[in-house]
C-alpha positions in Angstrom: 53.9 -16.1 16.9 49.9 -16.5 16.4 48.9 -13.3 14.0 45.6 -12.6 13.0 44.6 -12.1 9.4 42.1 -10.0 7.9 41.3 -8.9 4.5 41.7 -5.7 2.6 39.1 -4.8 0.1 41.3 -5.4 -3.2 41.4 -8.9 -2.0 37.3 -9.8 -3.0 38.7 -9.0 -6.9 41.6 -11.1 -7.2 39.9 -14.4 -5.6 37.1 -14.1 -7.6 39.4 -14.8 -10.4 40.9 -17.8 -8.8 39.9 -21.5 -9.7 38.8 -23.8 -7.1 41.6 -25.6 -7.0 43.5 -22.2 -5.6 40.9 -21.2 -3.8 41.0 -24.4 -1.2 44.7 -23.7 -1.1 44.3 -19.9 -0.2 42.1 -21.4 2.7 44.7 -23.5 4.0 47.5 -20.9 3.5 45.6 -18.2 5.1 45.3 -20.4 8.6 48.8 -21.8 8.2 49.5 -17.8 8.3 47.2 -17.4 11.7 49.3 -20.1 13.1 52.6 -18.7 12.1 53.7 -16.6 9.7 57.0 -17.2 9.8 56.2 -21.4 9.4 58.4 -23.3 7.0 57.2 -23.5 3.8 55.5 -20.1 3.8 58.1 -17.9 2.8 57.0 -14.5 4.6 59.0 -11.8 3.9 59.4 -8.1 2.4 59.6 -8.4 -1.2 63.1 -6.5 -3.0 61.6 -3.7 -4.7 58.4 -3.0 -2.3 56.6 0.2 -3.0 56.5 0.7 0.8 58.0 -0.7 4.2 54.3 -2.2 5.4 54.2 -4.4 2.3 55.0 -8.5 2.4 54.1 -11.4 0.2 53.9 -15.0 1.1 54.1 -18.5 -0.9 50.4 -19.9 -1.5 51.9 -22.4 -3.6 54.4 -22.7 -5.8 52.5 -20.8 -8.4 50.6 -18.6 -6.9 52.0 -15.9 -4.1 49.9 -13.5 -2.2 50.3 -9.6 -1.0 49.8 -8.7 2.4 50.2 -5.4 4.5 52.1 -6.2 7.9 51.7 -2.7 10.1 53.7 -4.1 13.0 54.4 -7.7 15.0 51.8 -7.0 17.4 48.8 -6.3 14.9 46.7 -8.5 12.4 48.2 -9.4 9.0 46.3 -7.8 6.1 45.6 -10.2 3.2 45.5 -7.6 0.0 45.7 -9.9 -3.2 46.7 -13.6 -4.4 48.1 -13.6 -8.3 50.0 -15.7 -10.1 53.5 -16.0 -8.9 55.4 -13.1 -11.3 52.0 -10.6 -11.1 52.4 -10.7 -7.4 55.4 -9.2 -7.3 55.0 -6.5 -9.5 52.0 -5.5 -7.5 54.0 -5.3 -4.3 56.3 -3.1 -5.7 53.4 -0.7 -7.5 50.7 -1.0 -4.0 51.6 1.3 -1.3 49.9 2.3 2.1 49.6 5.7 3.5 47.9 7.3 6.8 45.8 10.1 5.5 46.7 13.2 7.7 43.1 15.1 6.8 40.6 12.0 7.8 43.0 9.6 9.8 42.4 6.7 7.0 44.9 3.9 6.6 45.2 4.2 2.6 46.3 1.4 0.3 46.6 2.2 -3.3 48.4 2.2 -6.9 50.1 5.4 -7.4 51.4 4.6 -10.7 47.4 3.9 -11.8 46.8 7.3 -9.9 49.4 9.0 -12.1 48.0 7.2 -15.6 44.1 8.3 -14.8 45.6 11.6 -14.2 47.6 12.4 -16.7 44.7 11.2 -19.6 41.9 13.1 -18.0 41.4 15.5 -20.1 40.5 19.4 -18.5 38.2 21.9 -19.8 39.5 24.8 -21.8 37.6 28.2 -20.6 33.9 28.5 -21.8 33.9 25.5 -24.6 32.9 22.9 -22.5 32.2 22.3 -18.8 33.9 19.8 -15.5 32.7 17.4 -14.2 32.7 18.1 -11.0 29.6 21.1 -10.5 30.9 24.8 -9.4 29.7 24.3 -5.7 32.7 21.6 -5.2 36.1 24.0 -4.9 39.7 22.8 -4.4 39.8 23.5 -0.5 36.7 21.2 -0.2 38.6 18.7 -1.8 41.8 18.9 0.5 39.9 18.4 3.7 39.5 14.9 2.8 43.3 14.6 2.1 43.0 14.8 -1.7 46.8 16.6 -3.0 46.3 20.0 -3.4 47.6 19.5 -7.1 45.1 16.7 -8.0 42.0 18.9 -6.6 42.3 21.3 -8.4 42.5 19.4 -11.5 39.8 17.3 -10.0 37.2 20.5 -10.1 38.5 21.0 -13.8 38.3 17.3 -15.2 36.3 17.3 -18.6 33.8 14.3 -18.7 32.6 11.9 -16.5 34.6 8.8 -17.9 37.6 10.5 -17.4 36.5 12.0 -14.1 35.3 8.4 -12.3 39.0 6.7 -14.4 40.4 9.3 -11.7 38.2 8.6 -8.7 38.4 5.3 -8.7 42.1 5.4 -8.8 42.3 7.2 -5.5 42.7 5.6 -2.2 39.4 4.5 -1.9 38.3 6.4 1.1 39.6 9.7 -0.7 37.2 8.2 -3.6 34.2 8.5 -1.7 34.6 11.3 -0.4 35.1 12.9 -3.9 32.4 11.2 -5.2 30.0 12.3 -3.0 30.8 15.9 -3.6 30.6 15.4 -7.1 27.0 14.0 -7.2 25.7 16.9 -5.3 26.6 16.0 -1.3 27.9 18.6 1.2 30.9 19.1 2.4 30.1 18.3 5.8 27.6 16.1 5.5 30.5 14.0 3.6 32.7 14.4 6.7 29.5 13.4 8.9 28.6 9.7 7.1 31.8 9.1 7.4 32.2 9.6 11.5 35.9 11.5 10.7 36.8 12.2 14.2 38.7 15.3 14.8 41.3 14.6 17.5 43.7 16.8 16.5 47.0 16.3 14.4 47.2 13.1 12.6 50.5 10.9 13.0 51.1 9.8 9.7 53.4 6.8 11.0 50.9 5.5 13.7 49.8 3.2 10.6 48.0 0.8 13.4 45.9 3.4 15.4 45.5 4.4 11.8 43.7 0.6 10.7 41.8 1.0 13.7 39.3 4.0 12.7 36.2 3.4 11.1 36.7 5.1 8.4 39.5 2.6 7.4 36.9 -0.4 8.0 35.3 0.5 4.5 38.5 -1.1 3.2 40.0 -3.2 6.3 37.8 -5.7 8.0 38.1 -7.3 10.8 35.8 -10.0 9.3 38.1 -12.6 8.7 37.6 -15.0 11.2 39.2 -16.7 14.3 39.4 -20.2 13.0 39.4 -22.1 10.3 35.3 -22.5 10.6 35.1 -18.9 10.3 37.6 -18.6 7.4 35.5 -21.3 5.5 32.4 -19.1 6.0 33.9 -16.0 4.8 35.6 -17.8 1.8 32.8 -20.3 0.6 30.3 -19.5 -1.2 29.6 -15.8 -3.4 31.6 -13.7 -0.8 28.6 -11.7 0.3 30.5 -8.3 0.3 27.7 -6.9 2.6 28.6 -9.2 5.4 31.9 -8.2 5.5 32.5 -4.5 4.8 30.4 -2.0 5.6 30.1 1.9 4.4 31.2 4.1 8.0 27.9 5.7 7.9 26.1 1.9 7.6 28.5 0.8 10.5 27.3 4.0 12.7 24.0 3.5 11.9 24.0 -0.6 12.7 26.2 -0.5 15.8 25.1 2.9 17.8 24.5 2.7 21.1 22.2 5.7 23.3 19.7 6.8 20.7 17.0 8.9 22.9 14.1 7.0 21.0 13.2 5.7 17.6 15.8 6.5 14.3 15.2 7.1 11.0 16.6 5.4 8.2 15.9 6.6 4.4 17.5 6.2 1.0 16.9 5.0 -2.3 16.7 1.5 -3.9 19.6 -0.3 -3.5 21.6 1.7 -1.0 22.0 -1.2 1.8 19.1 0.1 4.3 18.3 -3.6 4.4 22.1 -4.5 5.1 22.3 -1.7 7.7 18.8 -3.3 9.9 20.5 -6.9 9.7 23.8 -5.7 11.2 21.9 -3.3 13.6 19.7 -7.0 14.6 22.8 -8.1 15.2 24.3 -5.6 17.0 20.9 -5.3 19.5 21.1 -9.2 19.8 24.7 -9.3 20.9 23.5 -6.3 23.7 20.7 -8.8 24.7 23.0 -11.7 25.1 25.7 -9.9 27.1 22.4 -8.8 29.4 21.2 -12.2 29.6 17.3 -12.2 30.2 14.6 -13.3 27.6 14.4 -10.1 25.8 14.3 -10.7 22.0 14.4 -8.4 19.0 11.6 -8.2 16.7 12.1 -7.5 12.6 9.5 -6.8 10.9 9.0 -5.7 7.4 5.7 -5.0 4.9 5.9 -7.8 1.9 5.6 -11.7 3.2 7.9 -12.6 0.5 10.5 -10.9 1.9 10.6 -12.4 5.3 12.3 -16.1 4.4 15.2 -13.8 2.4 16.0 -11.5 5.7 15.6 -14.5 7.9 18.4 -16.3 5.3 20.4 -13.3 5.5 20.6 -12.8 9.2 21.4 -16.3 10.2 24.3 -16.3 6.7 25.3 -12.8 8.6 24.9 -14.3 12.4 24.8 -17.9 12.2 21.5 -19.8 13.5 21.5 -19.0 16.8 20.7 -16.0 15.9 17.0 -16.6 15.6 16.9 -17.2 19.2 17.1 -13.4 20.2 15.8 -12.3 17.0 12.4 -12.9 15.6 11.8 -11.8 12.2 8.1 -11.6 11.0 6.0 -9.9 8.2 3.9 -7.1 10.1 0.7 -8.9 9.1 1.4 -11.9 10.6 2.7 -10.2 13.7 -0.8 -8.4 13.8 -2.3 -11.9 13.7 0.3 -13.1 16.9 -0.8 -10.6 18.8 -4.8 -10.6 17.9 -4.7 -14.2 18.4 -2.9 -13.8 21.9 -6.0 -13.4 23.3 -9.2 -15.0 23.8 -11.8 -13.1 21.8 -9.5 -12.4 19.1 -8.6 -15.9 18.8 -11.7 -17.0 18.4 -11.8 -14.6 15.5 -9.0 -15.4 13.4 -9.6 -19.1 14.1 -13.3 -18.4 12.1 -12.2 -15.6 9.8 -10.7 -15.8 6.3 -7.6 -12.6 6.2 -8.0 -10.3 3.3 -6.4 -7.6 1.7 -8.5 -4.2 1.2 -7.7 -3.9 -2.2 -9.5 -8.0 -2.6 -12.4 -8.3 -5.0 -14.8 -9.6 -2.2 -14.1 -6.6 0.0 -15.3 -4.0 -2.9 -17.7 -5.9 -3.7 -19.3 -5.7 0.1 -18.2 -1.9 -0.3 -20.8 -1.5 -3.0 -23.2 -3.2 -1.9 -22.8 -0.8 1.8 -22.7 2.3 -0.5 -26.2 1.6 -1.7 -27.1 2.1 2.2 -25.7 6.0 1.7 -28.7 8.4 1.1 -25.3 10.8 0.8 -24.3 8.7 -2.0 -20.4 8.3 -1.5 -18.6 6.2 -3.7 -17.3 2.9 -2.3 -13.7 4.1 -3.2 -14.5 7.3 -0.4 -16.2 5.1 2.3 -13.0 2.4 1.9 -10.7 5.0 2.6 -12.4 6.5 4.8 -12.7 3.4 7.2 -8.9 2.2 6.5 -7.5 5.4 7.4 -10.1 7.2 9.6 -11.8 4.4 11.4 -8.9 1.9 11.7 -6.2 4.2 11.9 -7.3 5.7 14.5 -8.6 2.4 16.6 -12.2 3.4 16.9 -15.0 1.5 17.6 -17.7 3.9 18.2 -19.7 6.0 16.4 -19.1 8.5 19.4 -15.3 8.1 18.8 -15.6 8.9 15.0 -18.1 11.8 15.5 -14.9 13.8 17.3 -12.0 12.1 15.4 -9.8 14.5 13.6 -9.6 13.6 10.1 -6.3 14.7 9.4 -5.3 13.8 5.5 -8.7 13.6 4.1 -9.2 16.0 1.3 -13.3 15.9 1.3 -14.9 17.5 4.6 -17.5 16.0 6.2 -20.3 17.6 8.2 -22.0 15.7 12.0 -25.0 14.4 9.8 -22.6 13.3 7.4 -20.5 11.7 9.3 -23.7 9.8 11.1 -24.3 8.4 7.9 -20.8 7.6 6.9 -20.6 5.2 10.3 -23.9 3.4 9.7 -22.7 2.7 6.1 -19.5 1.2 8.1 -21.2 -0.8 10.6 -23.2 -2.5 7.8 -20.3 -2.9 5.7 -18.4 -4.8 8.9 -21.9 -6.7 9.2 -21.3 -7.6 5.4 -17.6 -9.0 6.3 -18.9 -10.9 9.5 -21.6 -12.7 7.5 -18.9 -14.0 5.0 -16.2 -14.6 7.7 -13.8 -11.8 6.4 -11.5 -9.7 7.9 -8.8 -7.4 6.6 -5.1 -7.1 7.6 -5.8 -3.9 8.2 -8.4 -4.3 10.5 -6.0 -7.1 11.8 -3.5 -4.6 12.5 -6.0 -2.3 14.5 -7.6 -4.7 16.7 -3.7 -5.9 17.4 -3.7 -2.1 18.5 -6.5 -2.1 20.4 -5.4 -5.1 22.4 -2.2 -3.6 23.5 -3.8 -0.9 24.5 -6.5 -1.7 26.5 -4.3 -5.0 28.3 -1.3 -3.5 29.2 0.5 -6.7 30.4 -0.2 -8.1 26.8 3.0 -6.5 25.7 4.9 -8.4 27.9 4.0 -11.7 26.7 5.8 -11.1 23.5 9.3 -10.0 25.6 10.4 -7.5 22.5 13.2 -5.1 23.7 14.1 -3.7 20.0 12.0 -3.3 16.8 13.7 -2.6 13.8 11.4 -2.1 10.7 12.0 -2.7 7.3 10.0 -0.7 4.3 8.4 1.8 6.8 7.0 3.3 3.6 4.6 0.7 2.7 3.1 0.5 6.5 -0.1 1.7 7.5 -1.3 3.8 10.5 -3.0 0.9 12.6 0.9 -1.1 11.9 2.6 1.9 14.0 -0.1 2.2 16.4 0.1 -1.6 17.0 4.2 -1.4 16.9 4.2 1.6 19.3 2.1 -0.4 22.2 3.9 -3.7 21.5 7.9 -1.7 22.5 8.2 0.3 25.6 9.1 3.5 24.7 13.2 3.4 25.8 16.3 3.8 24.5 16.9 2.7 21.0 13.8 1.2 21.1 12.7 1.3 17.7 15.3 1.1 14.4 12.7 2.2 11.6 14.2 1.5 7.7 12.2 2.6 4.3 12.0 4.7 0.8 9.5 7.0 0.4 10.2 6.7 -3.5 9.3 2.8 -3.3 5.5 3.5 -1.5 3.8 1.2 -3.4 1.2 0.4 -1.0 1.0 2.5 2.0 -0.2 6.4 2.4 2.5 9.4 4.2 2.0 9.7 7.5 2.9 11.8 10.5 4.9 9.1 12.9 4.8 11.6 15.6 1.1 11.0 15.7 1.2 7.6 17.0 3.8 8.5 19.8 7.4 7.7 17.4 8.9 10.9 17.1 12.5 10.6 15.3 13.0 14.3 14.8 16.9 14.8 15.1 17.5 11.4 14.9 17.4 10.5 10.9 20.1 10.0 8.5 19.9 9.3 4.3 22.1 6.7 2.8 23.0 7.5 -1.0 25.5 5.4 -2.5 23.9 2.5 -4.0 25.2 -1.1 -4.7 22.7 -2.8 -6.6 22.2 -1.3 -9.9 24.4 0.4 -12.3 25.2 4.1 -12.7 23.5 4.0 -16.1 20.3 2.2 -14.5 20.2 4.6 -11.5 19.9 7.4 -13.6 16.9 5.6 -15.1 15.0 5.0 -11.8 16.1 8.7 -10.8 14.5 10.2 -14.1 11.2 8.1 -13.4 11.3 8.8 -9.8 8.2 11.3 -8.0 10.4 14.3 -6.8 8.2 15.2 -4.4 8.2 12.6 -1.7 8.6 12.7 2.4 11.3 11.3 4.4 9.2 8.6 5.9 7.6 11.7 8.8 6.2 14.3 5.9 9.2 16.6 5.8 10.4 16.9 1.8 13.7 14.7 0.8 15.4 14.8 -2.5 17.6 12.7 -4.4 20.8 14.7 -4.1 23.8 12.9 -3.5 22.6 9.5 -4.9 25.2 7.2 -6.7 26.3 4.1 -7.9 29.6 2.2 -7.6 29.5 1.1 -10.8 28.5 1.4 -14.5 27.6 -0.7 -17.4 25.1 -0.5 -20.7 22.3 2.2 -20.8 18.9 1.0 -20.5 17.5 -0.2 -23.6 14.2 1.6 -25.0 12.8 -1.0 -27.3 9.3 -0.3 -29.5 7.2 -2.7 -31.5 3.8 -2.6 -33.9 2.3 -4.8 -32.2 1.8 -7.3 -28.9 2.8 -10.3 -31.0 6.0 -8.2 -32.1 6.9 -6.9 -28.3 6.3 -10.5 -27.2 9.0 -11.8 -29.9 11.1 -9.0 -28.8 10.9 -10.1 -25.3 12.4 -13.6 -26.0 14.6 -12.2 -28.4 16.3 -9.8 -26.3 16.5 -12.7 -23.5 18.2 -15.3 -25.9 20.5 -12.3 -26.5 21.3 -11.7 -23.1 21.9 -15.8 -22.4 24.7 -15.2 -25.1 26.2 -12.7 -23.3 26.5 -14.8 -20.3 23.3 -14.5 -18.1 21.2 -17.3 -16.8 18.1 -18.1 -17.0 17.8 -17.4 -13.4 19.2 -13.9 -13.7 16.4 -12.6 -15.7 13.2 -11.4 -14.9 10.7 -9.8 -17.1 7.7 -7.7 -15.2 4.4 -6.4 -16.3 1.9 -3.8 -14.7 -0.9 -6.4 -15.2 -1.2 -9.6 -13.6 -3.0 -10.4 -16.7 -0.3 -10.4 -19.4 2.1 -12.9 -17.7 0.8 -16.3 -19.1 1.4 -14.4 -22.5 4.6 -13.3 -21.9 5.6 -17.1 -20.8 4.4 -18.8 -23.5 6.3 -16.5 -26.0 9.8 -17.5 -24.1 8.7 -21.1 -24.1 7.8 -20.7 -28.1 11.4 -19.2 -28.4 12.9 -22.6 -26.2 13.3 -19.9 -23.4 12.5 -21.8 -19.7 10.0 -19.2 -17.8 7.6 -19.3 -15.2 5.0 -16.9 -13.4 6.3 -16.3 -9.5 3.0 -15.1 -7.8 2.4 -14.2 -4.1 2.9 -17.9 -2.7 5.9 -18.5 -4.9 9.0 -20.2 -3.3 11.5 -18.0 -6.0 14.1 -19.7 -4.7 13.3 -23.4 -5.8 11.7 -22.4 -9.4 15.3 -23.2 -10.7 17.0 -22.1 -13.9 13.9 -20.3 -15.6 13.4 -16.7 -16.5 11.2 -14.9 -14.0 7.9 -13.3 -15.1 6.2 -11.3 -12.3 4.0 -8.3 -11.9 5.8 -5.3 -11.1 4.3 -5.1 -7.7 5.5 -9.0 -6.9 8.9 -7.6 -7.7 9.2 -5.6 -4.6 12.3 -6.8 -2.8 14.0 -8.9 -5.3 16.8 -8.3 -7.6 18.1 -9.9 -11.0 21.0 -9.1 -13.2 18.9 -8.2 -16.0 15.2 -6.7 -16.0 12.3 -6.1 -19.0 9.9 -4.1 -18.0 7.2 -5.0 -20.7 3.9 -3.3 -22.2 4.8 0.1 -20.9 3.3 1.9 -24.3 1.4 5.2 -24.1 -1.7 3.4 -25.4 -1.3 0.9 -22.3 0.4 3.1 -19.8 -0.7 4.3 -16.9 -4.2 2.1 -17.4 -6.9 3.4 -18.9 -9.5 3.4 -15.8 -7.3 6.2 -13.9 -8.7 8.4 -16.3 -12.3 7.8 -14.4 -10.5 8.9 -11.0 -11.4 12.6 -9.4 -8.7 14.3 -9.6 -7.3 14.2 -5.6 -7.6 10.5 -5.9 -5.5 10.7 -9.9 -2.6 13.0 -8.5 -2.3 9.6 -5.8 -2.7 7.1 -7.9 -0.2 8.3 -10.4 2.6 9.0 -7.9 1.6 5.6 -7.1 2.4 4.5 -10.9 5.9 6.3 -10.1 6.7 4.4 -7.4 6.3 1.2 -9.3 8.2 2.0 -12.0 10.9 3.0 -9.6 11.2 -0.4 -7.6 10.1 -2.4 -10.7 13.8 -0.7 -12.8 16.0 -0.3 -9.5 15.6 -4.3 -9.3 18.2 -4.2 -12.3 21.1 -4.6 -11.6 23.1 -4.6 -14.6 21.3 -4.8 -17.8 17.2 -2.9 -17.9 14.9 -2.6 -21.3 12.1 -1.2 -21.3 9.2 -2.6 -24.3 6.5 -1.0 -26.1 3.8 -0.8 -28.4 3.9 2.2 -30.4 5.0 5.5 -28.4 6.5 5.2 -24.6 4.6 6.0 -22.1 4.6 9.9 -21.0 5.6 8.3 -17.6 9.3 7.6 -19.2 10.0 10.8 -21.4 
């Protein structure tokens, strides 16, 4: 009889350990045992000595033998492990599965590893030395998510955090979570919340298939094996790209929910799958879409250009190509552009105009020469600002408009005269930009606005159902005004993804200004996958406190995690530049030793201008580097180190990261200390930001170099 086989968890860890050779043959086994498990050859059966009734193991060759979990004849087989021939079956007869009566979970787990972690923990002894686990956490908290009454108590008494996690992550790995996250500062309830526990009543602890069924249990058990053999190739080739396969209950919620009454809200920190979570909801809308049939087509969007060829690789690795043809992914910019150049003035204007950022060296320089204009005399820094988020944030085009404009955010008041003079200085500045064919993506993004607005069958040439956007943080007013006219306001219409922590670029708003109001309908992933516990803590230490979740309410950083650990950052000082340089390619040769590429490494700077430096010290130390810039193609540079600027970085990820020239005498840059003091308070929570997304693109080994004393931004 035909069974279906999926995959348990455990089962990513012992094929990564596997040689090709086995590997190919696992393929083949695995849809021989689709076909018929009970096929000559195979050797299917309950092992003597099995830990528990569910458990079966099955010839893979004559070497190898793999571990399965078999809940019932008319279910899918569950593919746990495949070890060598003798470690398979002393597995079977350790593993064991459970239903958990508290949360519903189908459990699989080692309760002899259990019983070691447990009995080595070692537990505190009255006032000498304090748990682990804070004094908010108590034993009944502990039980609701199953845990043995025995175990949490000695759980909220467990000295250390080594011992502590040797415990935890000897659990059933659903109980594990839970614990976890109550030990790193989540609620009780909010626990029981991310992880959509259903509360029908009495759990039957022998209903071991309605059991596999719950979502909760999919953090473990996927369904994601495949039908076929195609889809068992997909799933088995290449690096087993965990986030396509399982997903976290609160990530699955979020991705496949159905009836939203408007926009959601999506925050956490670096690393904690927000990007993983829009693909699968892309998904999700596009398989809504096709079962409607129509043209309608999904629109993702994120801030940084480089990101868009990486999400658009991700979605079709997660979806397959077709994908793409119900879901269009595009940096907002060059959406802006799609929709100015939709129609026939604006056209005419991108076709003759050369796009800018705000922050480019022309622009200032026609701010300066504007300000001269200003019998007021405000600094080209004010009038900038001023016109980004007063003027074009606001779509006006009329000194009448920006005479009655509220200007919410802007610290410096401005009188009627005043504000008569601040427009004239604009419309000569705008004269200034005409004359040498400029324009600004921001200005871009406003006119985009102003289209949709004033031509309300516009939208409907673009056919976008959904929008689901990525780094939300970064985005500027005239982006949400422009995204707001371009989707109907509807049901689920809009899926919006960021980090306040990472806002590297754009300026907190109020979303319920431009019609997106998502209050009641926001939830905070913490648990991150990218970097290391050790590394986390660094990014959390460096981190502003005092950020917004994405609509100017205040969000903290309780609750954040890792899933794993590994070296403390190093802090590494040096006399001089030529020393930190010789350090740099030093430290990289070291970590080539240990068993990183090339590839794997990336060293960042603050300033654009200290790359070529840093390059040609790792080529003087036989060390292949190169410079990525903003038109780099990363993925074709080949097996060199990666020297960036720690803005470029945004997005990326490596298994090792320098951040370099981070000294007090060099740290923050000296020309913030010319700033007014509204403007320094901004511009050094801005510094914070990038130090946050420049070490949370670690993910297993960070140093941080200097000349002299660290920076104050990193004691």
């Amino acid at each position: 009889m035909k069974r279906r086989v999926q995959m348990h968890e455990m089962f990513e860890e012992s094929y990564d350990k596997l040689d090709g050779s086995i590997k190919g043959k696992v393929l083949n086994f695995m849809v021989k045992l689709q076909q018929d498990p009970d096929a000559t050859g195979l050797d299917f059966k309950k092992p003597k000595g099995a830990a528990n009734k569910y458990i079966r193991t099955a010839r893979v060759n004559d070497n190898y033998r793999a571990v399965l979990v078999d809940p019932g004849a008319d279910s899918a087989l569950y593919l746990v492990s495949v070890l060598p021939h003798d470690d398979a079956y002393e597995f079977a007869g350790k593993v064991t599965l459970q239903v958990n009566t508290k949360t519903g979970a189908a459990e699989l787990f080692d309760p002899s590893a259990l019983q070691k972690a447990i009995d080595k923990a070692p537990v505190t002894a009255g006032g000498s030395s304090t748990p682990f686990m804070p004094a908010t956490v108590r034993v009944i908290d502990l039980e609701r998510f199953g845990v043995e009454p025995e175990l949490a108590d000695k759980l909220t008494k467990v000295e250390g955090e080594k011992a502590f996690l040797g415990i935890a992550e000897a659990l059933p790995n659903t109980q594990a979570n839970a614990v976890l996250d109550l030990a790193f500062g989540k609620s009780p309830d909010d626990v029981w919340r991310d992880y959509g526990i259903d509360e029908p009543g009495p759990v039957d602890p022998d209903d071991i298939q309605k059991a596999l069924k719950r979502s909760i249990s999919q953090l473990n058990f996927t369904a994601a094996a495949g039908e076929n053999e195609a889809e068992l190739r997909a799933v088995l080739e290449g690096d087993f790209a965990k986030w396509r396969v399982w997903l976290h209950p609160l990530q699955r919620q979020l991705a496949t929910h159905d009836g939203w009454n408007g926009p959601f809200r999506v925050t956490g920190g670096a690393g904690t799958g927000k990007t993983v979570t829009a693909l699968h909801r892309a998904r999700h809308l596009a398989a809504r879409l096709d079962a409607e049939g129509g043209g309608a087509k999904v629109l993702l969007t994120t801030y940084t250009r480089n990101l868009v060829r990486a999400i658009e690789a991700q979605l079709i690795e997660l979806a397959g190509k077709d994908i793409t043809q119900r879901v269009e992914v595009l940096n907002v910019d060059a959406l802006a552009r799609k929709v100015v150049a939709s129609t026939d003035s604006g056209r005419a204007l991108v076709g003759s105009s050369t796009l800018v950022h705000d922050g480019d060296s022309r622009v200032k320089q026609l701010w300066s020469v504007a300000a001269q204009q200003s019998p007021e005399g405000f600094t080209p820094a004010f009038l900038a600002d001023e016109w980004s988020l007063v003027v074009l944030g606001n779509s006006i085009e009329t000194e009448t408009a920006y005479l009655r404009v509220a200007r919410s955010g802007r610290t410096q008041r401005l009188s009627r005269p005043q504000r008569a003079e601040v427009w004239k200085v604009v419309e000569h500045f705008q004269r200034l930009m005409r004359a040498e064919g400029l324009i600004t993506f921001t200005e871009l993004a406003a006119r985009a606005a102003t289209s949709l607005a004033t031509d309300l069958t516009l939208r409907d040439r673009f056919g976008y159902r959904f929008a689901i956007v990525d780094e939300a943080q970064d985005l500027h007013p005239a982006h949400w005004k422009m995204l707001r006219a371009l989707i109907a306001p509807a049901t689920d219409d809009l899926f919006i993804v960021g980090d306040a922590h990472q806002r590297i670029y754009g300026r907190p708003t109020p979303l319920s200004r431009y019609g997106i109001e998502t209050r009641g309908r926001s939830r905070r992933l913490t648990i991150n996958y990218r970097t290391s516990r050790e590394i986390l803590r660094w990014t959390l230490h460096v981190a502003d406190p005092d950020v917004d979740d994405l609509d100017l309410e205040p969000e903290n950083l309780q609750g954040a995690r890792s899933v794993f650990g590994g070296p403390a950052p190093e802090m590494l000082g040096f006399d001089s530049d030529a020393a930190e340089l010789k350090g740099i390619s030093a430290l990289v040769e070291q970590w080539e030793v240990e068993g990183l590429n090339a590839a794997d490494i990336a060293v960042f700077s603050y300033e654009k201008r200290h790359l070529d430096g840093i390059v040609r010290a790792l080529d003087s130390g036989g060390i292949k580097a190169s410079v990525v810039g903003s038109n780099t193609a990363e993925e074709k540079l080949g097996d060199v180190v990666r020297v960036m600027t720690m803005h470029r970085a945004k997005g990326l990820e490596y298994r090792g990261v320098i951040l370099a020239g981070l000294g007090a005498n060099d740290f923050p840059p000296t020309y913030l200390a010319r700033k007014k003091q509204d403007d320094l308070v901004r511009e050094l929570a801005k510094l914070r930001s990038v130090l946050y997304v420049a070490g949370s693109r670690a993910r297993e080994r960070l140093a941080v170099t200097y000349v002299g004393e660290p920076s104050e931004m990193l004691r």
